[in-house]
C-alpha positions, 0 to 999 in steps of 0.5 A: 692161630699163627702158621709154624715156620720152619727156620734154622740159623749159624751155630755158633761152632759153624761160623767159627769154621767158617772164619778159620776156613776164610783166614786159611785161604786169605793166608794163602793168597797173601803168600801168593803176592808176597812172594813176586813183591818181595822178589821185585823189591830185590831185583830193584835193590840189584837194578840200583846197585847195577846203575850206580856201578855202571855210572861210576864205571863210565865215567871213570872210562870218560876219564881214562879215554880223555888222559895223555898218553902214557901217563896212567898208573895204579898204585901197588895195592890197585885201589887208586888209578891217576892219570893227567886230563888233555883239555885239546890238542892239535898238531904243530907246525914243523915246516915253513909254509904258507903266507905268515907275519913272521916266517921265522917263528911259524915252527916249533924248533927243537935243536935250541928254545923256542918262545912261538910256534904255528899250529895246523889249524886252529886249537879247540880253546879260548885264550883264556882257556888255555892261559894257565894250562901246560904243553906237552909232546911226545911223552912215551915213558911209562907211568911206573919208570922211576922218571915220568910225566909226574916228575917232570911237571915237578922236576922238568927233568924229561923236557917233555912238558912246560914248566910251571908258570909259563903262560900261554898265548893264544892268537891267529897266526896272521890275517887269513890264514886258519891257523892259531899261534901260541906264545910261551912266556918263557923260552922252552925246547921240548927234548923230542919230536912227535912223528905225528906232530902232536901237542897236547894241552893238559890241565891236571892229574886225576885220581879216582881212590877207593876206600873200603873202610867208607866204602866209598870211591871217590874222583879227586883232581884240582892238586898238584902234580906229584912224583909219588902217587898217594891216596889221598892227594893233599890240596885236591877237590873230591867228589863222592863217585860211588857209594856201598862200595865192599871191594875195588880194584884197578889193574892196568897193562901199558901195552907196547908198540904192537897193541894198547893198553888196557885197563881192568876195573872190577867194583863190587857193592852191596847195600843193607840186606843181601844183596850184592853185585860185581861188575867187571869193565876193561878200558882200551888205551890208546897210547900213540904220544 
C-alpha cells in the first residue's frame, strides 16, 4: 500500500489576492519614480528655456558693450533696440612731434579739411580691413534728438562721421616710428574735437527686434544706415537669436555727464507645456565720445 501524503495547493481565489496585492504595491512604487522623473523633466525643460535666454541676453550685452557712444536707441513700443558696431579705435594726433615724412599732415586738423592724419599708435586693423569702413569723433547727441548719428551717415549734417564713399588708407606713418597714418579719399573736417583724442571706426548699425507674433528675436545688421528706425531694416542679414520667446522689452536710459547709461532687458519664454521663465539683465553704458 502506498503512504498518504498530505499536500495543499493555491486556490484559485488566493492567487487572484496575491496578483491584486502585487499590482497595488507595483502601483505604488511606480508613483514613487515618477514623480522625481517628471519633476527632472521640468527642471530640464526650465534649465534649456534659461540658457537660451541667458545666450541671447549675453550676446546682445556683447553688442551693446562694443556700440559707439551714443548712438543706441529703442523704438516707441521697446521691442527693438539698434545701435552702430566700432570695429577699433585709437586716438589721433593733435600736436606736431616726433621725427615724420610730412610734418604738416601728422595732425588732424579741425578749423579747414584735412585728407591725412597720424594716430597714437598703431590701429588694431589690417588696411583692408579698414578700407570700406567710416570714421567717427566725438558724436555726443543722444540717439532719440531729431538729429543724430543716423542722419548724419545719411544726411552728413553733424560732421561728425565721414560720408559714405570715402575710402580709407591705412600706413605706417614713417620709418621707425610706431605710428599708423590714415588717408581719406575725399577731403573732410569733423565739426568737433574729442578731449580724449578719440577716433572710432564703425562698420554699421544693429538691430536686435522681437516679434511675438513668431515668437522669435532676431539680430539684423549688414543694411544701410537710416534716419528712422524700423523693425525690420530693408536690405539687412538676420540671424534667429532666440526662439519660444512670449514677451520682450528693451528700455534704455542715456545717463548724463555724471553717470552712464543703462540698458534694461527683460525676455520671457515659455515652451509647449507650462513651463515659462523670465529673465531680467541691465547693461552699463559707457558714453564717454
Amino acid at each position: 500500500m502506498l503512504p498518504m501524503t498530505n499536500q495543499r495547493g493555491f486556490t484559485l481565489m488566493e492567487l487572484i489576492i496575491v496578483i491584486v496585492l502585487l499590482g497595488i504595491l507595483a502601483s505604488g512604487a511606480g508613483l514613487l519614480i515618477t514623480k522625481p522623473i517628471e519633476a527632472y523633466n521640468d527642471q530640464l525643460r526650465r534649465q534649456q528655456l534659461v540658457d537660451q535666454g541667458e545666450m541671447a541676453l549675453r550676446q546682445i550685452a556683447r553688442d551693446i558693450r562694443r556700440a559707439l557712444p551714443n548712438s543706441l536707441r529703442v523704438d516707441a513700443t521697446g521691442s527693438a533696440i539698434e545701435m552702430v558696431n566700432t570695429i577699433g579705435g585709437a586716438r589721433y594726433r593733435d600736436e606736431v612731434g616726433g621725427v615724420f615724412i610730412d610734418p604738416v599732415d601728422d595732425i588732424l586738423g579741425f578749423t579747414s579739411v584735412d585728407t591725412a592724419f597720424n594716430l597714437l599708435g598703431r590701429l588694431n586693423l589690417t588696411a583692408l580691413q579698414l578700407l570700406n569702413q567710416r570714421l567717427v569723433i566725438y558724436n555726443t547727441v543722444p540717439a532719440d534728438a531729431i538729429s543724430n548719428i543716423y542722419s548724419d551717415a545719411v544726411i552728413g549734417d553733424l560732421g561728425v562721421m565721414t560720408p559714405a564713399g570715402t575710402t580709407l588708407g591705412l600706413s605706417d606713418a614713417s620709418s621707425g616710428v610706431e605710428e599708423h597714418r590714415i588717408t581719406l579719399s575725399a577731403a573732410f573736417q569733423f565739426s568737433q574735437q574729442s578731449p580724449g583724442q578719440r577716433i572710432f571706426v564703425v562698420d554699421g548699425p544693429i538691430s536686435y527686434v522681437c516679434d511675438t507674433g513668431t515668437a522669435t528675436l532676431t539680430r539684423y545688421d549688414s543694411y544701410p544706415y537710416q534716419s528712422t528706425q524700423t523693425l525690420a531694416p530693408a536690405g539687412a542679414e538676420s540671424g534667429l537669436v532666440v526662439s519660444q520667446l512670449k514677451s520682450c522689452s528693451f528700455t534704455y536710459d542715456a545717463g548724463s555727464t555724471q553717470r552712464g547709461g543703462i540698458v534694461t532687458m527683460e525676455i520671457v519664454l515659455d515652451d509647449a507645456t507650462s513651463e515659462s521663465i523670465s529673465l531680467l539683465h541691465q547693461v552699463h553704458v559707457v558714453n564717454v565720445p
